[in-house]
C-alpha positions as a Markdown table, in Angstrom:
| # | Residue | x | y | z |
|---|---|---|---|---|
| 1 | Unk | 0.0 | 0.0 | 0.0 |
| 2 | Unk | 1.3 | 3.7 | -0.6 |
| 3 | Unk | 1.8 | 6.3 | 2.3 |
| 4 | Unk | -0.8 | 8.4 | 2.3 |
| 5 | Unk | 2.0 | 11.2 | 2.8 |
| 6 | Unk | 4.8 | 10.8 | 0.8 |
| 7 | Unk | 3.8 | 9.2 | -2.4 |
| 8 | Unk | 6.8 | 8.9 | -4.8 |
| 9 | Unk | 5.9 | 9.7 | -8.5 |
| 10 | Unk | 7.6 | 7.3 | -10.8 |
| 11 | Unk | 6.7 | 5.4 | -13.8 |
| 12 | Unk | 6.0 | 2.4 | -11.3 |
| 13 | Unk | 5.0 | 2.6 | -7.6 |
| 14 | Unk | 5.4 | -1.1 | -7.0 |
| 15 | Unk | 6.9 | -3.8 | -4.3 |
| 16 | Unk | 9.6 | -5.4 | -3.8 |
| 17 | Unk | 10.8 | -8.9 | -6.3 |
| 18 | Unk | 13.9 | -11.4 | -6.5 |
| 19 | Unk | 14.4 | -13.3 | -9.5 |
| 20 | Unk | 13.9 | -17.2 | -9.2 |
| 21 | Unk | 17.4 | -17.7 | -10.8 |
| 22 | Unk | 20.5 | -20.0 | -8.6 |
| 23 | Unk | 23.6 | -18.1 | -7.8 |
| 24 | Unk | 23.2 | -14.9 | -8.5 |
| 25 | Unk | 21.1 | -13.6 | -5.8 |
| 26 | Unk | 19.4 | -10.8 | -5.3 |
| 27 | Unk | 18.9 | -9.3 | -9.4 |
| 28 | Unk | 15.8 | -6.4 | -10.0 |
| 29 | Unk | 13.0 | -7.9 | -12.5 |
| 30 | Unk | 11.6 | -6.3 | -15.9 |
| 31 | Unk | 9.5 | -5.4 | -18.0 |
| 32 | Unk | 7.2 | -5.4 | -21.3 |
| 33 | Unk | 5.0 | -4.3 | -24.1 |
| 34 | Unk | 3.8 | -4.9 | -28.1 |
| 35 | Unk | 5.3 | -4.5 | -31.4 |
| 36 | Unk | 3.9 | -5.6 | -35.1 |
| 37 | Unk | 3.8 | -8.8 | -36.2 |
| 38 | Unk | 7.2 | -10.9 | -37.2 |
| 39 | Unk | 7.1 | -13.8 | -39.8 |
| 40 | Unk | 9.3 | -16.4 | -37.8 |
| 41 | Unk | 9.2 | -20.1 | -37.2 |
| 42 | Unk | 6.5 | -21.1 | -36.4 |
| 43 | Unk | 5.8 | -22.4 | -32.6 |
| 44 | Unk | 4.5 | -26.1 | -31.8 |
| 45 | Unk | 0.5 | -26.2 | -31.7 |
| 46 | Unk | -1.2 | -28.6 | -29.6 |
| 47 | Unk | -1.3 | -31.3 | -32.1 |
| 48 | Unk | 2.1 | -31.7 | -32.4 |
| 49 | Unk | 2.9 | -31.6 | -28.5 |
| 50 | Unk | 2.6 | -34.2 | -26.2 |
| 51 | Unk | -0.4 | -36.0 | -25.5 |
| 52 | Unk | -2.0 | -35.0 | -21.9 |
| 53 | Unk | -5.4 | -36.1 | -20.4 |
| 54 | Unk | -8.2 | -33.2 | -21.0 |
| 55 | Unk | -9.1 | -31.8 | -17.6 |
| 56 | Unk | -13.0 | -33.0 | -17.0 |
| 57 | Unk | -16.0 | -31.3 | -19.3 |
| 58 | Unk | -17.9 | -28.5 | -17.3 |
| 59 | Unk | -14.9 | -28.4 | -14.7 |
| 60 | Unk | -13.4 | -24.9 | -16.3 |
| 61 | Unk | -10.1 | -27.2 | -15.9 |
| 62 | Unk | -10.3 | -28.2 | -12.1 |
| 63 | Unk | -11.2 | -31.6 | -11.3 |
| 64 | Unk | -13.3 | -32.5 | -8.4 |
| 65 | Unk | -11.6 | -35.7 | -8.0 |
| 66 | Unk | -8.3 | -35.3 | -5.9 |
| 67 | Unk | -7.0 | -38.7 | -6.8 |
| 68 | Unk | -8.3 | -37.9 | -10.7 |
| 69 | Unk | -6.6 | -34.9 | -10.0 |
| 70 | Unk | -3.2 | -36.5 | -8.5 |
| 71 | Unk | -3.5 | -38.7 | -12.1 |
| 72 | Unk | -3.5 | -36.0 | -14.4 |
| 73 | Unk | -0.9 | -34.1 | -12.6 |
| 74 | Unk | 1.0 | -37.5 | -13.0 |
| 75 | Unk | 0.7 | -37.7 | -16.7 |
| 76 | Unk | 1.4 | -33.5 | -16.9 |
| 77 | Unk | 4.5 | -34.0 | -15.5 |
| 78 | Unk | 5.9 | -36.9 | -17.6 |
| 79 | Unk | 4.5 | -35.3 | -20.9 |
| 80 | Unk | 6.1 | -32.0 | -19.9 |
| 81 | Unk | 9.2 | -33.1 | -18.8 |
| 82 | Unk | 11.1 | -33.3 | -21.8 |
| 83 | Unk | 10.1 | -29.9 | -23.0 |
| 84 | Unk | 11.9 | -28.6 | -19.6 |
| 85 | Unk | 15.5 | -27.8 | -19.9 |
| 86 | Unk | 17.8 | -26.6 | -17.3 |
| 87 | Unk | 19.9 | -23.2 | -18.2 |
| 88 | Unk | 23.6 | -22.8 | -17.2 |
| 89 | Unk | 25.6 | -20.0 | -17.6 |
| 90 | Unk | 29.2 | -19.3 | -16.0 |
| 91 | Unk | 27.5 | -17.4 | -12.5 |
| 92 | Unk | 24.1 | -18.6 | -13.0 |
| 93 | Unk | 21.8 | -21.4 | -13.0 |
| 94 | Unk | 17.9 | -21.5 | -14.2 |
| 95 | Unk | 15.1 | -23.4 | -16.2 |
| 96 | Unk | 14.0 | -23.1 | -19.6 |
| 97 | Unk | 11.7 | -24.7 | -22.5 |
| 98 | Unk | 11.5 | -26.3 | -25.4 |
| 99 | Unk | 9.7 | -23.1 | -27.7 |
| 100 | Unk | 9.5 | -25.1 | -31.1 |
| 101 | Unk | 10.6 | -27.7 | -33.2 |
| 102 | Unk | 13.4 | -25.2 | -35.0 |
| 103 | Unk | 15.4 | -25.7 | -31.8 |
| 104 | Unk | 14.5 | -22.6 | -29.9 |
| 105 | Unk | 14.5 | -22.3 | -26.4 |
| 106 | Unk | 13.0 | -19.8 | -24.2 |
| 107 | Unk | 14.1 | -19.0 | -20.8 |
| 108 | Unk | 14.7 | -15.4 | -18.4 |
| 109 | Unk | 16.8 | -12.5 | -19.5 |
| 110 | Unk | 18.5 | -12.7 | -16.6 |
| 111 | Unk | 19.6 | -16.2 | -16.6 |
| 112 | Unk | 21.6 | -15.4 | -19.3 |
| 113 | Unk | 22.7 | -12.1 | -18.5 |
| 114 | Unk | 25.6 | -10.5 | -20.8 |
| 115 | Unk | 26.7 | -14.1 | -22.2 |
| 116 | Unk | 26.0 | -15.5 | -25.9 |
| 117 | Unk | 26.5 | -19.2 | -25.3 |
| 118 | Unk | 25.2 | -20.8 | -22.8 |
| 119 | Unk | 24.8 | -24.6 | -21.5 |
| 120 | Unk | 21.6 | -26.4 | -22.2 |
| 121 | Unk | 20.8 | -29.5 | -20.5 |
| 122 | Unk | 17.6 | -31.9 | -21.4 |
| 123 | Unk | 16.2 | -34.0 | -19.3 |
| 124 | Unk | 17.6 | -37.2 | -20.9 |
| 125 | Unk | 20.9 | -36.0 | -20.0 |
| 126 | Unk | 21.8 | -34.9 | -23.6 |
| 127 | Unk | 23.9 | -31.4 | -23.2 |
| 128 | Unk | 24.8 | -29.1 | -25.4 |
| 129 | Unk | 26.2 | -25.5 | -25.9 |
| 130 | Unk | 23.0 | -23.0 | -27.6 |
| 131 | Unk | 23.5 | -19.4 | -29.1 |
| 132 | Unk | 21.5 | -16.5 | -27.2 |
| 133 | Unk | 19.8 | -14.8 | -29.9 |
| 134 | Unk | 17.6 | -12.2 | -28.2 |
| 135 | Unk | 17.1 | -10.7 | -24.9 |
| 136 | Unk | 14.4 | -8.5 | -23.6 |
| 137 | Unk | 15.3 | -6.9 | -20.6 |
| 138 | Unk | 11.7 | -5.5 | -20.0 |
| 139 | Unk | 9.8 | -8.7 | -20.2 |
| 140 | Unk | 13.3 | -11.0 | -19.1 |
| 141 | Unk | 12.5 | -12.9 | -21.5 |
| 142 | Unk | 15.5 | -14.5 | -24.0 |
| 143 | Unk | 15.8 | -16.5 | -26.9 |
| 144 | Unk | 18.4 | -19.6 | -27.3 |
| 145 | Unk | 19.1 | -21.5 | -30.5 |
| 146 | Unk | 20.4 | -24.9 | -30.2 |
| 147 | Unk | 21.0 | -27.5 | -32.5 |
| 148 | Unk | 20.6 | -31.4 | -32.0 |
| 149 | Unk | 18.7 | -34.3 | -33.6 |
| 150 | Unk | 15.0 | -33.5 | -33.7 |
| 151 | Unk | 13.9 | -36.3 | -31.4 |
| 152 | Unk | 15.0 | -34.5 | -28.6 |
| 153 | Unk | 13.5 | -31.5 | -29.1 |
| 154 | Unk | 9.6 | -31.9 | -27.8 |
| 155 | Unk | 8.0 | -28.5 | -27.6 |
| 156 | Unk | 5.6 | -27.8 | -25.0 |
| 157 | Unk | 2.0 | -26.8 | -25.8 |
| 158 | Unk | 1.5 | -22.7 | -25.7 |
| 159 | Unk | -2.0 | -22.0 | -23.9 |
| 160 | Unk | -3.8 | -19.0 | -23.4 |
| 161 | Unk | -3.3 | -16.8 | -20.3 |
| 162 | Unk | -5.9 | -14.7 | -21.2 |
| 163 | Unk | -8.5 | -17.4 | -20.2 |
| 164 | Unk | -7.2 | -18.7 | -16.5 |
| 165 | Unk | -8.9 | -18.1 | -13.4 |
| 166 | Unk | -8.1 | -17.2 | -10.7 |
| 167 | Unk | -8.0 | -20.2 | -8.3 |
| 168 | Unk | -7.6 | -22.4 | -11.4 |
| 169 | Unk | -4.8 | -25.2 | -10.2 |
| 170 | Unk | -1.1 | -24.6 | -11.7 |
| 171 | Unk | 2.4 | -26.6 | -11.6 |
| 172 | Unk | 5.9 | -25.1 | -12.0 |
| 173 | Unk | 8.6 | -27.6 | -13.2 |
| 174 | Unk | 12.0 | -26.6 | -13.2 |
| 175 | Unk | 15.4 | -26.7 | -11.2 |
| 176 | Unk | 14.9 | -25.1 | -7.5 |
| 177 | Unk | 18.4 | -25.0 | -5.6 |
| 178 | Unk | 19.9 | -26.8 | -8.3 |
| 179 | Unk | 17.2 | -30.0 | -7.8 |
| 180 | Unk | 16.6 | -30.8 | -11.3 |
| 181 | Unk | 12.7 | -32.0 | -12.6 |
| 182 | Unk | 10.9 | -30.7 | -9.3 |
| 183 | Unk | 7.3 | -29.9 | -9.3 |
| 184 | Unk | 5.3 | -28.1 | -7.6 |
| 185 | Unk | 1.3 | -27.0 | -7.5 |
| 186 | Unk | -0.4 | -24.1 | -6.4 |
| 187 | Unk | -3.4 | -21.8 | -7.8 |
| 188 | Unk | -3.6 | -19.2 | -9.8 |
| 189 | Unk | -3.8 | -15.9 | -6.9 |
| 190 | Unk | -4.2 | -12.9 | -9.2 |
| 191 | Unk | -3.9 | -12.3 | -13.2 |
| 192 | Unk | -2.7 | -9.0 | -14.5 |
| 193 | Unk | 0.0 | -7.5 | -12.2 |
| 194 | Unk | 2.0 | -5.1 | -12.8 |
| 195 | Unk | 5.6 | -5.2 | -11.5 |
| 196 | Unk | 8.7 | -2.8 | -11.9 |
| 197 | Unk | 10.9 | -4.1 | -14.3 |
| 198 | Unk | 14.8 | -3.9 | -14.8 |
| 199 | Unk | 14.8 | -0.4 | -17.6 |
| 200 | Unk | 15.4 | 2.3 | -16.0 |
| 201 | Unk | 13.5 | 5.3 | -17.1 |
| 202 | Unk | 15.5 | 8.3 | -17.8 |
| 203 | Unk | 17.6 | 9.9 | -15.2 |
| 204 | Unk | 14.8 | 9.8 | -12.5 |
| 205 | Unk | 15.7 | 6.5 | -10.6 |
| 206 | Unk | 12.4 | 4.8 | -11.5 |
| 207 | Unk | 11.8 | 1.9 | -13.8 |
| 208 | Unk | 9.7 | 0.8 | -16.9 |
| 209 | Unk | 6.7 | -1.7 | -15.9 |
| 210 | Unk | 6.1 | -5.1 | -16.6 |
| 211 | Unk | 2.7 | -6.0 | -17.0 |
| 212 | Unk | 0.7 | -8.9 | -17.6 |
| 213 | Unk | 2.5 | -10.8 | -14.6 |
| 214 | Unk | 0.9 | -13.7 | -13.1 |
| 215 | Unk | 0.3 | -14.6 | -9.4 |
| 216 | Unk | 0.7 | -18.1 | -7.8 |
| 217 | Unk | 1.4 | -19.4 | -4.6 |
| 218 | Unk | 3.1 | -22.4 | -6.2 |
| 219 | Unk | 5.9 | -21.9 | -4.9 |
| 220 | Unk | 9.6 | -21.0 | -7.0 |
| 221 | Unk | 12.8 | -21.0 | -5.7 |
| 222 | Unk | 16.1 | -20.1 | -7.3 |
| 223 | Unk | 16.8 | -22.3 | -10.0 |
| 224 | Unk | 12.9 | -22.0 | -11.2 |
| 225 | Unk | 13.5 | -19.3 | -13.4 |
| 226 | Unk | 12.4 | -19.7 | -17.0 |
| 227 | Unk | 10.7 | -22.8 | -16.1 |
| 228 | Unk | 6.8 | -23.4 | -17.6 |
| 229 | Unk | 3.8 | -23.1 | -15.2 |
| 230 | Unk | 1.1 | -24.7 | -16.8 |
| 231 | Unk | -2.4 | -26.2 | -16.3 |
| 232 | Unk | -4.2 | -29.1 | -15.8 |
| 233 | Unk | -4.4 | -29.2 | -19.6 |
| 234 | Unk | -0.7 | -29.5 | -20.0 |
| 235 | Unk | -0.4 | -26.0 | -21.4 |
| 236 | Unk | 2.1 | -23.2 | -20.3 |
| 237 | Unk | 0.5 | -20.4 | -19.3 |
| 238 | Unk | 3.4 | -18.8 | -18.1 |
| 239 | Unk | 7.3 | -18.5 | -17.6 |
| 240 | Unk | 8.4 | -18.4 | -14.1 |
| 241 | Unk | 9.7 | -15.1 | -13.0 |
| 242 | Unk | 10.5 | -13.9 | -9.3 |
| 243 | Unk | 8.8 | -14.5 | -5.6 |
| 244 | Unk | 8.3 | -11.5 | -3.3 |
| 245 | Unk | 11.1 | -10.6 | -1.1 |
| 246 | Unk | 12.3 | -7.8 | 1.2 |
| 247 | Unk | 14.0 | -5.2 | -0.3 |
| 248 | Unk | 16.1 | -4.2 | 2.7 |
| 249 | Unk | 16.4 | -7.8 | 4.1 |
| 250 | Unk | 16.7 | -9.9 | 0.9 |
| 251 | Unk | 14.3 | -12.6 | 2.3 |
| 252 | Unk | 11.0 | -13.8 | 1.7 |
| 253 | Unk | 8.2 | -10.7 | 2.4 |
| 254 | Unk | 5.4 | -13.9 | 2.2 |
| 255 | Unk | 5.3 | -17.6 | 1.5 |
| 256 | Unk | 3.0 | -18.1 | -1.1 |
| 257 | Unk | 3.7 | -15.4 | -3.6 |
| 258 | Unk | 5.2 | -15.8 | -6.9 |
| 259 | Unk | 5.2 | -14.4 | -10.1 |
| 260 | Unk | 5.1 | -15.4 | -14.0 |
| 261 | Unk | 5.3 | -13.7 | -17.5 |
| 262 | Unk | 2.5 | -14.5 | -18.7 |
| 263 | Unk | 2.4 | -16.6 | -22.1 |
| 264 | Unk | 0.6 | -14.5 | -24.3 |
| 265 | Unk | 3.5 | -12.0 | -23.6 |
| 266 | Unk | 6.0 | -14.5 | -24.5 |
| 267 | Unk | 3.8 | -15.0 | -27.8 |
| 268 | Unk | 4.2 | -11.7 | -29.0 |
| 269 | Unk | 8.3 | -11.0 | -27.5 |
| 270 | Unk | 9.8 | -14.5 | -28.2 |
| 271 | Unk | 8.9 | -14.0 | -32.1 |
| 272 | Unk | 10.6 | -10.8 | -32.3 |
| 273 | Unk | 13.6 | -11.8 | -30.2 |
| 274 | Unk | 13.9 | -14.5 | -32.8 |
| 275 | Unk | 13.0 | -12.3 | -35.7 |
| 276 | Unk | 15.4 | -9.4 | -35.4 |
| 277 | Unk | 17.2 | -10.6 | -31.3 |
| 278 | Unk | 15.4 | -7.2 | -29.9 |
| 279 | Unk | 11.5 | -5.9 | -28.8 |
| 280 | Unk | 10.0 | -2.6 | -29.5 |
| 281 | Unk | 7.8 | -1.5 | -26.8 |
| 282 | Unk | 4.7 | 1.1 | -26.9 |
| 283 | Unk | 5.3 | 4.4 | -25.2 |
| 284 | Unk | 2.9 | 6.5 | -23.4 |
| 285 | Unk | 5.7 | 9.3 | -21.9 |
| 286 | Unk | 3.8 | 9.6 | -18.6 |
| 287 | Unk | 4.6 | 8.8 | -14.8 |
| 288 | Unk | 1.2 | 7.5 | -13.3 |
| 289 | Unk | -0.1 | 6.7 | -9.6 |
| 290 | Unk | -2.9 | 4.4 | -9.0 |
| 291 | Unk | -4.8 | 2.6 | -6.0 |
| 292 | Unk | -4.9 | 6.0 | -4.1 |
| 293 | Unk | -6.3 | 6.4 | -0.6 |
| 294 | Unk | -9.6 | 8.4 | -0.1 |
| 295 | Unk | -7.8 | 11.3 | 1.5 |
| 296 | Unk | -5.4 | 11.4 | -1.4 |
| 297 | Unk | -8.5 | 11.2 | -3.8 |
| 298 | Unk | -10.0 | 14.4 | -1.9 |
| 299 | Unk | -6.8 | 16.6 | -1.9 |
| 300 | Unk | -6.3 | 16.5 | -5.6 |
| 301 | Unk | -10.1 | 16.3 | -6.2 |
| 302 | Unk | -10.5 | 14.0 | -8.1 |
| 303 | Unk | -14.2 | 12.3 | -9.3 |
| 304 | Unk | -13.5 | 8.6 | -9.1 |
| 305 | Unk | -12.1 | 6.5 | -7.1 |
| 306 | Unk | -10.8 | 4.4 | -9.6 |
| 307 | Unk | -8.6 | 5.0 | -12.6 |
| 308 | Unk | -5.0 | 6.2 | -13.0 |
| 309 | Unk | -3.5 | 9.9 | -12.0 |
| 310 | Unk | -1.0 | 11.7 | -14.3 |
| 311 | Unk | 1.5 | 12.9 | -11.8 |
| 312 | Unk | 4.0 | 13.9 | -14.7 |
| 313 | Unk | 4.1 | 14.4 | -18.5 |
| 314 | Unk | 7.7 | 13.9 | -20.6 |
| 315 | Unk | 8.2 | 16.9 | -22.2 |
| 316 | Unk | 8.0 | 16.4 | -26.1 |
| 317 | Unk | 6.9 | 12.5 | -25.3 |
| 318 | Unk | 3.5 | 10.9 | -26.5 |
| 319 | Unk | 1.5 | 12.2 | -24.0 |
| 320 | Unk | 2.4 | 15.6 | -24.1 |
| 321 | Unk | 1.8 | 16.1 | -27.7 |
| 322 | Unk | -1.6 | 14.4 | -27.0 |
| 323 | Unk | -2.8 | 17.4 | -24.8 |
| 324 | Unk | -2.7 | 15.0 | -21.6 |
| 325 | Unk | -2.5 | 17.1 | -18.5 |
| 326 | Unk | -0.2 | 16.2 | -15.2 |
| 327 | Unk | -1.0 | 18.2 | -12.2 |
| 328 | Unk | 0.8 | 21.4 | -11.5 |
| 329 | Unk | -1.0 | 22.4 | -8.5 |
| 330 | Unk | 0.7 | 22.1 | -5.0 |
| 331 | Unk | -0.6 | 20.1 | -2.4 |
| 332 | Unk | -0.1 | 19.3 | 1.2 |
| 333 | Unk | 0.9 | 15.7 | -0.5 |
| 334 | Unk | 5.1 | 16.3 | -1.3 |
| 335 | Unk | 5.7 | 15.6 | -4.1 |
| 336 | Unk | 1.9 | 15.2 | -5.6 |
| 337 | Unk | 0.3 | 18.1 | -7.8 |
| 338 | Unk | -3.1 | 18.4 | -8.2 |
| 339 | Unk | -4.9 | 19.5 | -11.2 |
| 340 | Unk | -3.7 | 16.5 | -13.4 |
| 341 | Unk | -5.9 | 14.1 | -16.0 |
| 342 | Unk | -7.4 | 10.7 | -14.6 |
| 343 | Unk | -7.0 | 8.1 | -17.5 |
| 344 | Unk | -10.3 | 6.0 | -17.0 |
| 345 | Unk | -10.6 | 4.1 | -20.2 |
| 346 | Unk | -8.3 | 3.0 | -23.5 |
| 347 | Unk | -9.9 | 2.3 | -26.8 |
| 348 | Unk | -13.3 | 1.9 | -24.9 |
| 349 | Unk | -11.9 | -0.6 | -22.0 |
| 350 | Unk | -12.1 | 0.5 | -18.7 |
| 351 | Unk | -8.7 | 1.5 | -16.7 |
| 352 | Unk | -9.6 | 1.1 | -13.1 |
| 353 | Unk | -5.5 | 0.9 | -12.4 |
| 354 | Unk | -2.3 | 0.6 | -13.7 |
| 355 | Unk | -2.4 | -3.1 | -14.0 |
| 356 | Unk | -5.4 | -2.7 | -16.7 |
| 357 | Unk | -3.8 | -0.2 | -18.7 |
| 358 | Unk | -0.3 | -1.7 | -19.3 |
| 359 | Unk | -1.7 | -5.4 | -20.0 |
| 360 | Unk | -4.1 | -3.8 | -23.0 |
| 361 | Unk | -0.9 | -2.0 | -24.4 |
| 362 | Unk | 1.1 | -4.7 | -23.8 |
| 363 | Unk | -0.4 | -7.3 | -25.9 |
| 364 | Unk | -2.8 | -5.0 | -28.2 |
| 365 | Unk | -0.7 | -2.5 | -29.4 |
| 366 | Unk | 2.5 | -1.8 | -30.9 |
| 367 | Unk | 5.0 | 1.8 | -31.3 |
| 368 | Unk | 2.9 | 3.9 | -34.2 |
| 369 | Unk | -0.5 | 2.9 | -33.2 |
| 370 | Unk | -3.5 | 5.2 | -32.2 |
| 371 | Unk | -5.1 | 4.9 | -28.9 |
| 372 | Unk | -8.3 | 6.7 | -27.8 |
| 373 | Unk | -7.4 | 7.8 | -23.9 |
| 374 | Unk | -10.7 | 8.8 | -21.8 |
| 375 | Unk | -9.6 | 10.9 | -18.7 |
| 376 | Unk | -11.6 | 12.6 | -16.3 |
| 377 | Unk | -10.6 | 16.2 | -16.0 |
| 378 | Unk | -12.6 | 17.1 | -13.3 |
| 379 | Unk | -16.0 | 16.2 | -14.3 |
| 380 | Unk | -15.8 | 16.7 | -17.5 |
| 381 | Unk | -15.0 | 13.2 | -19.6 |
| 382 | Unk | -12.9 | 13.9 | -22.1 |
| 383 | Unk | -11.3 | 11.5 | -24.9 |
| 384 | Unk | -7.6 | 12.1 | -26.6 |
| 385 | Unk | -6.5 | 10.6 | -29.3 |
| 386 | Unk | -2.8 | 9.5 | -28.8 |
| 387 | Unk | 0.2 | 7.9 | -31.0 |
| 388 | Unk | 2.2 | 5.5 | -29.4 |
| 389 | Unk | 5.9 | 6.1 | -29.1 |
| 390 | Unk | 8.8 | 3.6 | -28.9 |
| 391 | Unk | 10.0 | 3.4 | -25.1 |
| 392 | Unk | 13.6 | 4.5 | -24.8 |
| 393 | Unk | 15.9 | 1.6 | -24.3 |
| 394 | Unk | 16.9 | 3.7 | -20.6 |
């Protein structure tokens, strides 16, 4: 939760992450958005994956059978298994997966850090040396090509984030503390988080977002990194990320909280990294602040309680040219100016937070496109038309 006296203004407002990588403790996350459409190879589809047992009709994916339930997370595991591989660089350690039949493997940005070859291990044993061809520091996300007889490359099946549930029943596989093939199951906790991410933003000691993030209390350790969480289909739905920690402390702020990249973000990076080894990111130009307390909402006057504040406009940047407003106005807040716009809706969908507006730009829209903003300036609605930058690499 913010103070309710000193809110900072930064282009995120958010806690506290550690990356689920081995070795190189404690490392600051990232973070994402869209770009066009790449011709590339094409990733595996369910038909040409492994075979898993279809959760029960009518059961949105969740049996009501624990020991049916034990039985399909059984066969999950041994059908998934060979599409895990285990990551090693010279300081790190972390999980990956099998992207397609072309030999591409997908794992974290920073499991690979600054190095382009890395060691690959399958779960057979077989290990060989693969090429990084991409990173994306916002959405850690990085490409690996390797090259080995195509029966050892089984791809795993890509789902569709968009659809899970909250409460819907998840498993990471991957290599926690260096334990190779562990499993573990949890729900789904929350969809659509936003995180800071590992860009800095200009000179002003904040950092870019990263949106789209999943929430699970299956729990990730170092080593889990780049690993698949999936669902009781068999599909990834997500690429582990980080667990909540303590920035001053380094240790675990809760059990129970972890954090994935969601897949449909991988579907639109992992194309490009392969594509041209780099992501171009929609840019807005504009520091926000959401999830404000009631006596926050009354000093700048603001009509809704949900939505997100302009605090500050780049000069020259998206936003600016747009005619959005940031506040100007001092308050008894330090720091906090009232008088700015309150962003309510994109394109028509409602933006009750910061969450809801970086996941529509992250996997809608690309640097060049049009969006319609609706902010609330005072009471009057009023709706912008604005051209998406490209976010400055820092």
């Amino acid at each position: 939760m913010k103070n309710k006296g000193t809110l900072s203004i930064a282009v995120t407002v958010l806690a506290i992450t550690v990356l689920a990588c081995s070795f190189s403790g404690l490392v600051p996350p990232t973070a994402v958005a869209p770009a066009a459409p790449v011709t590339v190879p094409t990733q595996v589809t369910s038909a040409s994956a492994p075979s898993v047992p279809s959760a029960p009709s009518g059961t949105t994916g969740q049996s009501p059978n624990l020991v049916s339930t034990q039985n399909q997370l059984e066969s999950i595991y041994a059908a998934v298994l060979p599409g895990v591989v285990t990551v090693q660089t010279t300081n790190d350690l972390g999980s990956g997966i099998v992207y397609n039949s072309d030999g591409y493997i997908v794992t974290n940005a920073h499991v690979v850090g600054t190095e382009t070859k890395v060691e690959v291990d399958f779960s057979d044993g077989t290990k060989v040396y693969g090429n990084v061809v991409g990173t994306d520091q916002n959405a850690d996300l990085a490409a690996i090509k390797v090259t080995v007889p195509a029966s050892e490359l089984h791809p795993v099946t890509l789902g569709d984030s968009s659809a899970l549930k909250i409460g819907e029943t998840v498993s990471a596989i991957g290599d926690p503390l260096l334990l190779t093939g562990s499993m573990t199951t949890g729900i789904v906790s929350a969809v659509g988080r936003s995180l800071p991410g590992n860009v800095q933003a200009g000179t002003s000691g904040s950092f870019y977002t990263t949106g789209d993030i999943i929430q699970t209390d299956a729990l990730v350790n170092p080593g889990n990194s780049g690993g698949p969480l999936i669902d009781l289909n068999g599909q990834v739905v997500g690429i582990v990320w980080a667990q909540a920690i303590n920035n001053s402390s380094g240790v675990a702020a809760a059990s129970g909280i972890g954090y994935a990249i969601s897949i449909n973000t991988v579907k639109r990076v992992v194309p490009q990294l392969i594509a041209t080894a780099k992501f171009a990111y929609p840019y807005l130009g504009i520091s926000l602040q959401d999830n404000l307390p009631l006596d926050v909402i009354n000093t700048l006057g603001l009509k809704s309680d949900t939505g997100v504040y302009v605090a500050a406009i780049v000069p020259g940047g998206p936003a600016d040219k747009a005619g959005v407003i940031a506040g100007t106005t001092a308050t008894s807040i330090q720091g906090l100016n009232a008088g700015g716009d309150l962003i309510v809706a994109v394109d028509g969908q409602p933006v009750m937070t910061e969450d809801d507006l970086m996941r529509y730009l992250l996997l809608n829209k690309a640097p060049g496109d049009t969006v319609t903003l609706t902010v609330l300036r005072g009471s009057q609605k009023v709706d912008l038309k604005l051209t998406l930058g490209t976010r400055p690499s820092s």
